[in-house]
C-alpha positions as CSV (number, residue, x, y, z in Angstrom):
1,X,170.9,15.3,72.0
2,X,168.4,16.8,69.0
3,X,165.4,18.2,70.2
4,X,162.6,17.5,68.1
5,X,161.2,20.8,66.9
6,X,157.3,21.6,67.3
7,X,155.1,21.3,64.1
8,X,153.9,24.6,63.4
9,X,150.1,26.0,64.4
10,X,147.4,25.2,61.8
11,X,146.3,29.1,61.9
12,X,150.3,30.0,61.1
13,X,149.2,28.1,58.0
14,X,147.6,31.1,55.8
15,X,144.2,30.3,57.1
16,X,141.8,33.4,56.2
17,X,140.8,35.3,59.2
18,X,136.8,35.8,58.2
19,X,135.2,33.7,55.2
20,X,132.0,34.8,53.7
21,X,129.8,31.1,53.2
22,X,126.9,31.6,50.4
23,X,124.8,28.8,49.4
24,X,123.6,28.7,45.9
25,X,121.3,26.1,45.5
26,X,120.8,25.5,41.9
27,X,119.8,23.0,39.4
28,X,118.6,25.1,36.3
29,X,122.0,24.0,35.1
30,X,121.7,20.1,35.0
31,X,119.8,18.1,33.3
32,X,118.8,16.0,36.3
33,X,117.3,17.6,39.4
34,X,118.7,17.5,43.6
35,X,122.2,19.6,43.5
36,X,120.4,22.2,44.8
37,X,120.1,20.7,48.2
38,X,124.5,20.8,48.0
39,X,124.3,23.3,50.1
40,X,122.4,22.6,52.8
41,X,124.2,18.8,52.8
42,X,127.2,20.5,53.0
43,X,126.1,22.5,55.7
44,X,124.7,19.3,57.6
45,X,128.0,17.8,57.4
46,X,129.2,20.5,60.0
47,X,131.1,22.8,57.7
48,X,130.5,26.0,60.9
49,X,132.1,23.3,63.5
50,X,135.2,22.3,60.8
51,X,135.9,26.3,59.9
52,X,136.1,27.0,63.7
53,X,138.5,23.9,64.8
54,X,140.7,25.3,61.7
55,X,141.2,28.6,63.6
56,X,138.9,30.6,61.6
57,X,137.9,33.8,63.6
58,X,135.1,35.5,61.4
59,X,132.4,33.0,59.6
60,X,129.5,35.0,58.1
61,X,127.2,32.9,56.6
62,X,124.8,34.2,53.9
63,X,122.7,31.7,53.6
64,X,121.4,30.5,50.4
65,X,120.4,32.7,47.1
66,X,117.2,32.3,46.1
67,X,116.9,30.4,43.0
68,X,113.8,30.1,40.9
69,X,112.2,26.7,40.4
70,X,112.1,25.0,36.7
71,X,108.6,24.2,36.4
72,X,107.4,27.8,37.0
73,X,109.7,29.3,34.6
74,X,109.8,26.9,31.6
75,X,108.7,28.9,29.0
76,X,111.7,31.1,29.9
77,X,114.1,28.3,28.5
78,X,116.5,29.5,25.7
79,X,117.3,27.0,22.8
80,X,120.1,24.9,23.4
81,X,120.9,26.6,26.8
82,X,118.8,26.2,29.2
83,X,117.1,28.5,31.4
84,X,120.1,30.7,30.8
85,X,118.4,34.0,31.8
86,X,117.5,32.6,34.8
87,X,120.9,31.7,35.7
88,X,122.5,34.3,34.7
89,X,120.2,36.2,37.3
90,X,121.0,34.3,40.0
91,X,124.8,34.5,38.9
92,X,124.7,38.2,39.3
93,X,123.5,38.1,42.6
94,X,126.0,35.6,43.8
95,X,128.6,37.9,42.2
96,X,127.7,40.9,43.9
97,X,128.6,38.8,47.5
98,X,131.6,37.4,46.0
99,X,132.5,40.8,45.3
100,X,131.5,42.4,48.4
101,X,133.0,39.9,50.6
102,X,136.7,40.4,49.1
103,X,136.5,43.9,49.4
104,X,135.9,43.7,52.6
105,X,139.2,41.3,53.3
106,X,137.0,38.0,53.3
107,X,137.6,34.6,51.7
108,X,134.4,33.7,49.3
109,X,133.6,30.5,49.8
110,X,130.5,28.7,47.8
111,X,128.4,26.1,47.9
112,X,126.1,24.3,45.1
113,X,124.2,23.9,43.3
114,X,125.1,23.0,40.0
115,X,128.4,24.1,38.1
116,X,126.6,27.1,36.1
117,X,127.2,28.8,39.1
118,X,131.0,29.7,38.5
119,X,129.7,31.9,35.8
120,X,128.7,34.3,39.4
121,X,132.0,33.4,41.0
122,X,134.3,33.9,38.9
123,X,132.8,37.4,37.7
124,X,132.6,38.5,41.5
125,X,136.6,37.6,42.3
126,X,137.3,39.4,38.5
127,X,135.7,43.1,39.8
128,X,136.5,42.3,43.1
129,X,140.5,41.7,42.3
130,X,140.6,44.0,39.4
131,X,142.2,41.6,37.2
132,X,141.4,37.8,36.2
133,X,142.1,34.9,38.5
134,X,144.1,31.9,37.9
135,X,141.7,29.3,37.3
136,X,142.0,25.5,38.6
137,X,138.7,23.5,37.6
138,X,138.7,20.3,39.3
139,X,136.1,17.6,37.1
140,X,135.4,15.1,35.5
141,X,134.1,17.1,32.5
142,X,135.7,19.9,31.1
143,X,132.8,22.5,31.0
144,X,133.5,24.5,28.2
145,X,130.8,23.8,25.8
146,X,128.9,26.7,24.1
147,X,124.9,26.5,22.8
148,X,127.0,24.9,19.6
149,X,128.8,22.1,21.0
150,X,126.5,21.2,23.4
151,X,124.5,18.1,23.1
152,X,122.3,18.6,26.1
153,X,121.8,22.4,26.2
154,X,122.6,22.0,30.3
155,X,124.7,25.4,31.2
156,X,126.3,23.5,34.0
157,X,128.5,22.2,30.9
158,X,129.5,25.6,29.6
159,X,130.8,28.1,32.5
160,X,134.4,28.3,31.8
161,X,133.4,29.1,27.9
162,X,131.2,32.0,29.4
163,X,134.0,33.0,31.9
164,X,136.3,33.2,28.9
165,X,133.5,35.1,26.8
166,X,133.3,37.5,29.3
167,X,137.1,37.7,30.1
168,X,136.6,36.8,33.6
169,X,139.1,34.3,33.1
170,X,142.3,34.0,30.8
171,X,142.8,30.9,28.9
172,X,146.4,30.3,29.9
173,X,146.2,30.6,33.4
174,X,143.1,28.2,33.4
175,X,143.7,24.5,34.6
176,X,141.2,21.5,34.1
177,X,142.0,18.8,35.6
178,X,140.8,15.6,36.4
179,X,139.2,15.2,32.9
180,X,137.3,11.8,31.5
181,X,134.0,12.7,29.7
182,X,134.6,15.5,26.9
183,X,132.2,15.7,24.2
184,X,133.9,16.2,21.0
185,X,133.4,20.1,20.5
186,X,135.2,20.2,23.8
187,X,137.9,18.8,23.0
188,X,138.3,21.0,20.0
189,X,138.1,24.3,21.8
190,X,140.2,23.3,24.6
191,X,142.8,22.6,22.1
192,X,142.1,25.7,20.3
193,X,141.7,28.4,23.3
194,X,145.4,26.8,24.7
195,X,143.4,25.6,28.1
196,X,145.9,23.1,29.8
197,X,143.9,20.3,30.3
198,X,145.1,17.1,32.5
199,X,143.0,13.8,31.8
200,X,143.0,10.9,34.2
201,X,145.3,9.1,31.8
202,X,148.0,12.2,32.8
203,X,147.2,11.3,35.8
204,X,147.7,8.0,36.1
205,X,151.3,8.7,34.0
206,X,153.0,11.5,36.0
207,X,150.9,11.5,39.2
208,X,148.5,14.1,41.0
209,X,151.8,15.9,42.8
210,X,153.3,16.6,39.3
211,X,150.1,17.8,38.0
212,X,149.5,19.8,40.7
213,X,152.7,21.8,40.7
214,X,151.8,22.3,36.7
215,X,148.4,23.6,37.3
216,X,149.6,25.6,40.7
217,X,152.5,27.0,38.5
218,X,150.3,28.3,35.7
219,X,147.8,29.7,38.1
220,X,149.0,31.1,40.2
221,X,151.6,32.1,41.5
222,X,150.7,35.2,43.4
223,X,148.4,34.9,46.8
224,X,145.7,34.9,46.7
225,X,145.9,34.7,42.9
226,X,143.4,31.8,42.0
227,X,140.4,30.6,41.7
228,X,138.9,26.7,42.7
229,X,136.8,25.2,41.1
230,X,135.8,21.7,42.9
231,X,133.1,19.4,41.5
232,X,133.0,16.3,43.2
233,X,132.1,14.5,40.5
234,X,135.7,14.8,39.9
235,X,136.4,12.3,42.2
236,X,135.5,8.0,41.8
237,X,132.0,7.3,42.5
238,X,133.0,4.7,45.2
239,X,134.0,7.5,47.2
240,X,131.9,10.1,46.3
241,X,128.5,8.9,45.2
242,X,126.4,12.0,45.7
243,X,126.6,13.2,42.3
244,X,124.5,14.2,39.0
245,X,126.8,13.1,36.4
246,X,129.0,10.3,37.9
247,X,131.6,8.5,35.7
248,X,134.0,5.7,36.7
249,X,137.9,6.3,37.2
250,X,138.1,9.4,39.2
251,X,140.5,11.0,41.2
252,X,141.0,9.0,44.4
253,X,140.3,10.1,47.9
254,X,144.3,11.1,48.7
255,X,144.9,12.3,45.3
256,X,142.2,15.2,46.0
257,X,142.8,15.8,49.4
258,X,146.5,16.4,48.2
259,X,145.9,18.3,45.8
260,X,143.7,20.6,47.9
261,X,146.9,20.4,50.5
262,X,149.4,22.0,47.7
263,X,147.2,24.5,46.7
264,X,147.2,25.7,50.1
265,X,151.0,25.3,50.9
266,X,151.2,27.1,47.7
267,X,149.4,30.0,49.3
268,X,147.3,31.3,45.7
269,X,144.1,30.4,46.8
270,X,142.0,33.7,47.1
271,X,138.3,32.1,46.5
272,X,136.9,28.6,47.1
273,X,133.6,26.6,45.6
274,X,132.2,23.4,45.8
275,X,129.5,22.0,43.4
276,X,127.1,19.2,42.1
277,X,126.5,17.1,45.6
278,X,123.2,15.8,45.0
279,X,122.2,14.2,48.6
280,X,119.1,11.8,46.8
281,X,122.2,10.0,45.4
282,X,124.2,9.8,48.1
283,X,124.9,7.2,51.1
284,X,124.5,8.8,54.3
285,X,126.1,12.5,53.5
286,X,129.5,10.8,52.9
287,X,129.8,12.9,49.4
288,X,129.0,15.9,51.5
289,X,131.3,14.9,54.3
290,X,134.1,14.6,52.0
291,X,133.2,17.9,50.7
292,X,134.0,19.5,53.6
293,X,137.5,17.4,54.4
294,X,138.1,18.6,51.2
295,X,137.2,22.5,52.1
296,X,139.6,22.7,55.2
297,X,142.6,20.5,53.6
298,X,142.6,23.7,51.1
299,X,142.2,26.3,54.1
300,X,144.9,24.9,55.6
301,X,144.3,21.8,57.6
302,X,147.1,18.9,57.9
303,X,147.7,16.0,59.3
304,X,150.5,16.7,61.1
């Protein structure tokens, strides 16, 4: 008679020993104001009890970096890109823990805010790692505008051109995917730069488990080896309403959870963050709730 063999323990699963949580809760980067209670949402939705169930066995939380407030700083604004100085302050804090935490043999994992705050990140992991991460930017907007192509001067829609300014990232091991609003000098410099970009249309042709082994496969595919990038904007508004900039005919509630599965069967993930839940829009934390599903199915959580 076979005997059914055991499933194997979720902490036999890659699961990082100690994660370093910082909150960055800002909204200098959009053009409409509440991301920068993300974190603490996030939080709410019991992120502590979900990394300890997962078999985590060091959690140091950080708490949140302080972020100046808009209306005291307005005259600071730059043309066309928007409180920039500000942001790029608060980046460079955020960098230094991102930084100090790998070192030390963590797992960054951050919280927004909006998505200016990947400028931070992704410098942290680069001097941290000593070379530049794969990148795989999960959203419905590409995010690689510059002061020129930018209609709304919101910085939120231009960290991966700053990332690739600043070589923190390298333009063919960078990954959007989940595109469906790209304003047209987007489009241009994603075809120009050689970013591989998958729309929803891609999508909706080849499915999210070809995609995913495309944008895992040019990321990666060392451990620890790449960077995520997670908006939840990415996602349909019907399941994730607790956004600044939702648009219609997102990725689906299985389609991100398995995507967030294969990149951790794939073992590249070396940093994590989560941006743009803005809780005045949402229904009863379920954005933020989903946000955290979303943070343990890429630690290592499955069903089975």
């Amino acid at each position: 008679m076979l005997r059914a063999q055991a499933a194997p323990a979720q902490n036999e699963r890659k699961i990082p020993a100690r994660i370093d949580v910082v909150g960055v809760p800002m909204d200098l980067g959009a053009g409409r104001r509440g991301v920068d209670m993300g974190p603490s949402a996030i939080r709410y939705a019991r992120l502590n009890e979900g990394l300890e169930a997962l078999g985590v066995a060091t959690i140091v939380d950080h708490g949140n970096i302080p972020v100046p407030v808009p209306e005291s700083n307005a005259a600071r604004a730059v043309q066309n890109a928007r409180y920039l100085p500000l942001i790029l302050s608060v980046c460079d804090e955020l960098s230094r823990i991102v930084e100090e935490s790998i070192v030390r043999g963590g797992f960054p994992l951050v919280l927004g805010g909006d998505h200016s705050i990947a400028i931070g990140t992704l410098a942290g992991v680069f001097r941290a790692r000593k070379r530049q991460p794969g990148l795989i930017w999960i959203d419905a907007h590409g995010d690689i505008n510059t002061p020129l192509t930018s209609p709304s001067g919101n910085v939120h829609g231009m960290p991966v051109s700053i990332a690739l300014e600043e070589h923190h990232i390298d333009p063919e091991r960078s990954v959007l995917v989940g595109l469906r609003d790209i304003d047209a000098g987007e489009r241009e410099r994603i075809k120009a730069l050689g970013v591989r970009a998958f729309s929803m249309s891609e999508i909706d042709r080849v499915g999210m488990e070809r995609v995913m082994e495309e944008a895992i496969a040019i990321a990666g595919p060392q451990a620890q080896s790449a960077h995520v990038s997670f908006d939840m904007d990415g996602i349909d508004p019907s399941e994730a309403p607790g956004v600044g900039t939702p648009v219609r005919g997102g990725i689906t509630y299985r389609e991100a959870h398995l995507a967030m599965e294969m990149i951790s069967e794939a073992g590249i993930l070396g940093s994590l963050e989560v941006t743009e839940i803005n809780p005045i829009l949402d229904e009863h934390n379920r954005t933020a709730e989903l946000a955290v599903e979303l943070i343990l199915s890429a630690l290592g959580k499955t069903i089975l």
